[in-house]
C-alpha positions as CSV (number, residue, x, y, z in Angstrom):
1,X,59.3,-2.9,-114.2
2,X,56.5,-2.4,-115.8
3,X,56.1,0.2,-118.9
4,X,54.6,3.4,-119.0
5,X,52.8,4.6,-122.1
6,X,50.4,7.9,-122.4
7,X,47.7,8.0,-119.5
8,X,44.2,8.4,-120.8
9,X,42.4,7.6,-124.1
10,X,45.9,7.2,-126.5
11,X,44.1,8.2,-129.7
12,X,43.2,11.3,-128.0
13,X,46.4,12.5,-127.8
14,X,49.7,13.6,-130.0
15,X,51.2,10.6,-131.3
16,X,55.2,11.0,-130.4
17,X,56.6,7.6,-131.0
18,X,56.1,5.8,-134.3
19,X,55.5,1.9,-134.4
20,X,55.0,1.3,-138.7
21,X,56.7,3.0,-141.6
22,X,55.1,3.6,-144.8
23,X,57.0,4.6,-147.8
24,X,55.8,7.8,-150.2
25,X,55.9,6.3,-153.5
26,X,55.1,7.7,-156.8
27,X,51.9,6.1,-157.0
28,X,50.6,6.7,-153.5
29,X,51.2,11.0,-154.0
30,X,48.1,12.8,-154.2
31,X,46.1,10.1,-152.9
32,X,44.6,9.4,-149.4
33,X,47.1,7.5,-147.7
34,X,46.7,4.0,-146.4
35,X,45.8,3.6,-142.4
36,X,44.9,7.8,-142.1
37,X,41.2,6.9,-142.0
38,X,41.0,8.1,-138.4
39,X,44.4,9.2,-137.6
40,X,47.2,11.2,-139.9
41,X,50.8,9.9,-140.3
42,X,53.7,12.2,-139.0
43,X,56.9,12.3,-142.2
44,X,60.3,11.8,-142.2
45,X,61.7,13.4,-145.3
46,X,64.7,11.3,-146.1
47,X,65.7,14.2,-149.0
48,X,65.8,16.6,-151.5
49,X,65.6,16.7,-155.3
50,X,70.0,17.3,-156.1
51,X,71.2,20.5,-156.3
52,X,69.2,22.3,-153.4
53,X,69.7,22.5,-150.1
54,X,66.3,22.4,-148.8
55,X,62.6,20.8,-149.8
56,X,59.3,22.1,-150.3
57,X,56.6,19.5,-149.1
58,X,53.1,20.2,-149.8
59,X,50.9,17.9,-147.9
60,X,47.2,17.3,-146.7
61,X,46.4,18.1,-143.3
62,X,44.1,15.8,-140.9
63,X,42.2,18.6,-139.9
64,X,41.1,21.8,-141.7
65,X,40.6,25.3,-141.2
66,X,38.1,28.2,-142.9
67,X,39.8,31.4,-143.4
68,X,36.9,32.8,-145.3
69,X,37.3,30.2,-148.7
70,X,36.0,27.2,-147.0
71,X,37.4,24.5,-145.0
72,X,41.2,24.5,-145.8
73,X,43.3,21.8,-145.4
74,X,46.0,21.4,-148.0
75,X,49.1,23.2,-146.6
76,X,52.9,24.0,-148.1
77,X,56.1,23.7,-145.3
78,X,59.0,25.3,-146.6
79,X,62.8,24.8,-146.7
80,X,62.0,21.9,-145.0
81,X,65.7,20.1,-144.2
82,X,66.5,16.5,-145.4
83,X,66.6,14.2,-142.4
84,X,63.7,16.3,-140.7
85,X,61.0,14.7,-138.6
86,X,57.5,16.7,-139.1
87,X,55.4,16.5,-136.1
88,X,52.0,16.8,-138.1
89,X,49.2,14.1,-139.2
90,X,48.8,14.8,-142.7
91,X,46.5,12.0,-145.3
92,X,48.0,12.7,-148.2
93,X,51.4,14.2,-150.0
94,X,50.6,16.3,-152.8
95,X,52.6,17.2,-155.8
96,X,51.8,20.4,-155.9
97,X,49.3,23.1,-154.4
98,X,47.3,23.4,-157.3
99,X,44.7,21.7,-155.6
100,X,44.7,24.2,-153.0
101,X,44.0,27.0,-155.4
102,X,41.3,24.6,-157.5
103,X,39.0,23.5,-154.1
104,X,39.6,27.6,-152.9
105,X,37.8,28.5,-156.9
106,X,35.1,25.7,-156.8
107,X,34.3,26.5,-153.4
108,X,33.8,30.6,-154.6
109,X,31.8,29.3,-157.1
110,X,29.6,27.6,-155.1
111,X,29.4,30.8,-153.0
112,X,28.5,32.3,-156.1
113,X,25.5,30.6,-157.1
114,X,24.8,30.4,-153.5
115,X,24.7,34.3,-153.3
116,X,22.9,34.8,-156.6
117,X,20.1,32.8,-155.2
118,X,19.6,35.1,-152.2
119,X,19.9,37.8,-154.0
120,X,17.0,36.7,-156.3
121,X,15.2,35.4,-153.7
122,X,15.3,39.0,-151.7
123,X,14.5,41.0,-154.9
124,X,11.3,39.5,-155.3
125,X,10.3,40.0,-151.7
126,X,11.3,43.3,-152.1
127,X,9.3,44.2,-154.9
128,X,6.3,42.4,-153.1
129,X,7.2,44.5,-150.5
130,X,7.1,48.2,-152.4
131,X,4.0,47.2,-154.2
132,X,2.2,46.1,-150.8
133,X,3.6,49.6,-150.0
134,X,2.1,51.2,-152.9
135,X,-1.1,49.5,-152.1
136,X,-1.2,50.7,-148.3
137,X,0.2,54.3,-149.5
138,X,-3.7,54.1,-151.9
139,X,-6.1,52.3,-149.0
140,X,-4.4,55.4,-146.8
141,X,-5.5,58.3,-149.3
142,X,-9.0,56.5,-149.3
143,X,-9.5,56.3,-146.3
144,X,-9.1,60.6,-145.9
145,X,-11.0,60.5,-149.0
146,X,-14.2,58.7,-146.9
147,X,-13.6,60.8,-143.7
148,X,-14.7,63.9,-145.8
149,X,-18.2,62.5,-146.3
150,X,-18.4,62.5,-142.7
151,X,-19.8,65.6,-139.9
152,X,-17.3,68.0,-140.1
153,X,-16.6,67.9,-136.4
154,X,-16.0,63.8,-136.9
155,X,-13.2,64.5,-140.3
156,X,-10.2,65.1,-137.5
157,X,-10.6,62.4,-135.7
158,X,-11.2,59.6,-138.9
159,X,-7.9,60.7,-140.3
160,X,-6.3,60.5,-137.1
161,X,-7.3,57.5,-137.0
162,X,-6.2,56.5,-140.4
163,X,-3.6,58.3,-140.1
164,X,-2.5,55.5,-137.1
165,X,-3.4,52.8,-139.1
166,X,-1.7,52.9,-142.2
167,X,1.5,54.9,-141.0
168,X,2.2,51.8,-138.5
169,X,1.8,49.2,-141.4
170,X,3.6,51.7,-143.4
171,X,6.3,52.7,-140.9
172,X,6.8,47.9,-140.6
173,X,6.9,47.7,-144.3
174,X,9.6,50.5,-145.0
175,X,11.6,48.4,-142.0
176,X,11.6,45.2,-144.4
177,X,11.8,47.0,-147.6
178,X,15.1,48.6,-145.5
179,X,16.5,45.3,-144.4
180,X,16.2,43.4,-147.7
181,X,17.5,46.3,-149.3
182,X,21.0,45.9,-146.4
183,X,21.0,42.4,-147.6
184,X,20.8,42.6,-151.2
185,X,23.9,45.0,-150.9
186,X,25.9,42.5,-148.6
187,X,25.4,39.5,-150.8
188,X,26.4,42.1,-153.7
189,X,29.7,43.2,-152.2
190,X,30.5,39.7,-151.1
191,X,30.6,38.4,-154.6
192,X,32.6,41.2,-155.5
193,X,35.0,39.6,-153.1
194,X,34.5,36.3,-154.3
195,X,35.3,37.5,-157.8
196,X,38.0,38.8,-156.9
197,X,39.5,36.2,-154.8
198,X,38.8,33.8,-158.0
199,X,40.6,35.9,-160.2
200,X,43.6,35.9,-158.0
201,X,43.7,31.8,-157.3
202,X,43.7,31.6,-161.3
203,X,46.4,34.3,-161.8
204,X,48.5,31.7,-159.2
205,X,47.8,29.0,-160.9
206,X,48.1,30.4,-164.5
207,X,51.4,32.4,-163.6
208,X,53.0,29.4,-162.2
209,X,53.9,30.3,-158.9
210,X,52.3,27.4,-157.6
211,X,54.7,25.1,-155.0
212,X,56.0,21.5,-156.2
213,X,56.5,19.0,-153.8
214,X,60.7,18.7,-154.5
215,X,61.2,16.1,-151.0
216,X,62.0,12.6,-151.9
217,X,62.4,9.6,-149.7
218,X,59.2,10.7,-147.4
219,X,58.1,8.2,-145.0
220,X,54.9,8.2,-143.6
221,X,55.5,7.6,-139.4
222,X,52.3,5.6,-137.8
């Protein structure tokens, strides 16, 4: 009889048998691992450091996700059980999450200079903005000013007619001087976020209550 493997494109879909081992060692952790180029490898964690009764495994996922710091893909599993079979396609083993917390603050700082360039950038069409507002708020007064020198039954209708004029360029130019004003204050309050975000991924790392990888014997499952 003839044998029956996944229907449809295989790469497409979860891998659940393994044909190739690959040992952890040493001196592949923290590195991309061998053959993940375009798939993951699943782990067997063959143990845990003596004494405990459980692992921590921090790994590298084959996708990512953004939560807000940027695309995350470095993840810790938990009181993970020696002789346990992880279902997921990670690239690399880690030895710690530090990483996580040093990608999370060079990302926020990119966001940072990112943000501060915006913000520049919308100051100084704002103040092109108020002073084309200043400049309208002058041509305006002029033009009342002229309709004086006009037949007193012609005065109403020039400064209605100004009047029209400059209050519609006026009333489009407050609109933008509004806007930029919204997003200078959202760019503002978003750094404050980002600074304080950054502030706590240091306190983690400088506290040390960042997570060690403590499995031993992983094997990577292709």
């Amino acid at each position: 009889m003839a044998k029956r493997g996944l229907e449809g494109n295989f790469m497409a879909q979860p891998r659940i048998l393994a044909h190739s081992v690959l040992p952890i060692t040493e001196d592949l952790v923290g590195k991309i691992l061998p053959f993940t180029e375009g798939r993951g490898c699943a782990l067997y964690i063959g143990g845990q450091e003596p004494g405990t009764t459980s692992c921590d495994i921090v790994v590298r996922m084959e996708g990512s996700t953004d939560i807000g710091f940027g695309p995350e893909d470095i993840v810790v599993f938990r009181n993970v059980a020696p002789g346990s079979f992880l279902p997921i396609l990670v690239t690399s083993v880690l030895s710690s999450d530090v990483e996580f917390y040093e990608e999370r603050i060079n990302y926020l700082n990119a966001k940072l200079v990112e943000l501060d360039q915006s913000i520049a950038s919308d100051k100084a069409r704002l103040e092109a903005v108020e002073t084309e507002i200043a400049e309208t708020e002058i041509k305006k007064k002029e033009a009342f000013k002229a309709c004086q020198d006009l037949p007193p039954v012609e005065v109403k209708q020039c400064e209605s007619d100004a009047a029209k004029k400059y209050d519609k360029i006026l009333k489009s130019l407050r609109e933008q001087e509004a806007e930029l004003n919204d997003e200078i204050d959202a760019n503002e309050r978003q750094k404050v976020e980002a600074d304080k975000a950054i502030a706590e991924a240091e306190d983690v790392i400088n506290s040390g209550l960042t997570v060690e990888t403590s499995a031993i014997n992983v094997l990577g499952l292709f």
